[in-house]
C-alpha positions as CSV (number, residue, x, y, z in Angstrom):
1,X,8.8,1.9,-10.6
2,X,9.0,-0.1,-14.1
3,X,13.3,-0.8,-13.1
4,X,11.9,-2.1,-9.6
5,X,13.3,1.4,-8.2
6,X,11.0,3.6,-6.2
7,X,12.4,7.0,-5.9
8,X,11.7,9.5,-3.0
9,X,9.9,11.4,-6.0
10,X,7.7,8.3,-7.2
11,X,6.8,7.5,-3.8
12,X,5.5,10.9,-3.3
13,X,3.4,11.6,-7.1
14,X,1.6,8.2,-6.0
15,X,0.9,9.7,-2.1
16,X,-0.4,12.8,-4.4
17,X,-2.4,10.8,-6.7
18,X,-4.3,8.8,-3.2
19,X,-4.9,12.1,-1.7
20,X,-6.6,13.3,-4.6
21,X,-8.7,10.6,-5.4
22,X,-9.5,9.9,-1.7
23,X,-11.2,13.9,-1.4
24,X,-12.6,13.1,-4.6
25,X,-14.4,10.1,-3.5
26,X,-15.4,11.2,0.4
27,X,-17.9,13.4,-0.8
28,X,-20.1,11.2,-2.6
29,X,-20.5,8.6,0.9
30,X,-23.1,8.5,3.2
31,X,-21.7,8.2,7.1
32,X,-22.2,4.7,6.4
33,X,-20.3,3.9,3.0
34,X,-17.5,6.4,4.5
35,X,-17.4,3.7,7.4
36,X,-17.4,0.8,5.0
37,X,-14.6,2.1,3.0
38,X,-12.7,3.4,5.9
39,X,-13.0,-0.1,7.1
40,X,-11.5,-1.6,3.9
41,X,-8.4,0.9,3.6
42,X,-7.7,-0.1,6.8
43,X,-7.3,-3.6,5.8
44,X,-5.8,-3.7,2.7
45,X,-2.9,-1.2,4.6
46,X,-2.7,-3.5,6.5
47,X,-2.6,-6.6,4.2
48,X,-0.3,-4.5,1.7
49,X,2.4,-4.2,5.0
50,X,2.3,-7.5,5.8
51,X,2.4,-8.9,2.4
52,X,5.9,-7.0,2.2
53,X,7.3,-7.6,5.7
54,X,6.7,-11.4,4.9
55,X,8.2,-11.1,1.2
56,X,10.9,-9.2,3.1
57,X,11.2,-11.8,5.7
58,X,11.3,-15.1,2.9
59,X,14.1,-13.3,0.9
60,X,16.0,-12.1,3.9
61,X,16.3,-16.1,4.9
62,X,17.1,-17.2,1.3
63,X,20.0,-14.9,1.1
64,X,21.3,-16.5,4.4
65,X,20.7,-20.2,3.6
66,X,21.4,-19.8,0.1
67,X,18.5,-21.3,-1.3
68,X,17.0,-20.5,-4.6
């Protein structure tokens, strides 16, 4: 990821490294906290897509207008 790349096999050790800390975590929450946390991941997913369609979006129209 450090030469802005993300391979197929990147993408997958960090899936592997959520997983793991995710089953490590769920144990240690009450119903509550697992609904707390539950509530956040859902949010920053959903923050982290839309942070990167809109990146995606500015740069797609600065390519076509030429603007810097």
């Amino acid at each position: 990821m450090a030469d802005g790349v993300i391979t197929a096999q990147e993408l997958a050790g960090q899936e592997q490294r959520l997983v793991a800390a995710m089953k490590q975590v769920e144990p240690q929450l009450n119903d509550d906290q697992h609904a707390h946390v539950t509530a956040l991941l859902v949010e920053l997913s959903a923050y982290n897509v839309m942070r990167l369609l809109h990146e995606l979006h500015a740069e797609r129209a600065r390519m076509a207008f030429g603007r810097s």
